[in-house]
C-alpha positions as CSV (number, residue, x, y, z in Angstrom):
1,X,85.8,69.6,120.9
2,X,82.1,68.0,120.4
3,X,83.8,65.5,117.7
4,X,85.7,64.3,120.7
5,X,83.3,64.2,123.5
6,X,80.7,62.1,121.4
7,X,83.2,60.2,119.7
8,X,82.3,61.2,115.9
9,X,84.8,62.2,113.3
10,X,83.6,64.2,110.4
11,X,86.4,63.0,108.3
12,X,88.2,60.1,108.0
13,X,91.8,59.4,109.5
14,X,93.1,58.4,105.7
15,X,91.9,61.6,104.3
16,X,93.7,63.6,107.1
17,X,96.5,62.1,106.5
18,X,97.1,62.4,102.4
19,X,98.6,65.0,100.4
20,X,95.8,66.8,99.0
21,X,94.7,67.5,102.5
22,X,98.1,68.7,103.4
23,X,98.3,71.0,100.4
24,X,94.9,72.5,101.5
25,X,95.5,73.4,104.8
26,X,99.0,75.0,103.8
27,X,97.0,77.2,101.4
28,X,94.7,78.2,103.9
29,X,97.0,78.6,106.7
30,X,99.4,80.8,104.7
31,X,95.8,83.1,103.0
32,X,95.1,83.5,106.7
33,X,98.2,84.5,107.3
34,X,98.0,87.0,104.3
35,X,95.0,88.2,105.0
36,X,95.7,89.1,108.4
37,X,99.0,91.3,107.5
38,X,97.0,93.3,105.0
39,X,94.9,93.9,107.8
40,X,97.1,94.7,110.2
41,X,98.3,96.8,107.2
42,X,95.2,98.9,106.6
43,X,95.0,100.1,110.6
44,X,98.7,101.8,110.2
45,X,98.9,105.1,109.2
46,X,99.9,105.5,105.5
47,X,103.6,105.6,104.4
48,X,104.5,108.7,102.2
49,X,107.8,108.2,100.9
50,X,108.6,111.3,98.6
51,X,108.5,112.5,101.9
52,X,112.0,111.5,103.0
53,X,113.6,113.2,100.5
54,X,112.4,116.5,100.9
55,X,112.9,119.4,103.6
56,X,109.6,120.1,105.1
57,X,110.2,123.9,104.1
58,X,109.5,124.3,100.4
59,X,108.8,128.1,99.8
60,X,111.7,130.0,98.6
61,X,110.6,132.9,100.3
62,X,108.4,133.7,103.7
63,X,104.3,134.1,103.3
64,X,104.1,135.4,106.6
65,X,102.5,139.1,107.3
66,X,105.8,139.9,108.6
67,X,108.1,139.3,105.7
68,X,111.6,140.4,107.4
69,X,110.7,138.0,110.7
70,X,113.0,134.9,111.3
71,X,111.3,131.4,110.1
């Protein structure tokens, strides 16, 4: 926004333009774009997989101070 109110240009219009500069801000607009997911990643709660497979009651046989009581 300053570059255009005072009329200066950091770079020039030719180097915008090439193919280096394109390859450049493709890299960095897809590492941003990385970078942000893996963020996005780490506030999620965590996945736990083996999980899914499993019934949630694994002893064979109650624990509870009244053993003949329904589960």
């Amino acid at each position: 926004m300053i570059s255009l109110i005072a009329g200066f240009h950091p770079l020039p219009a030719s180097l915008l333009h090439s193919e280096a500069y394109l390859v450049l801000v493709t890299f960095v607009s897809v590492n941003t774009v990385a970078f942000g997911a893996l963020s996005i990643a780490k506030l999620l709660p965590p996945i736990n997989p083996s999980g899914w497979f499993t019934s949630r009651n694994r002893r064979a046989e109650t624990r509870s101070i009244y053993p003949d009581a329904e589960r």
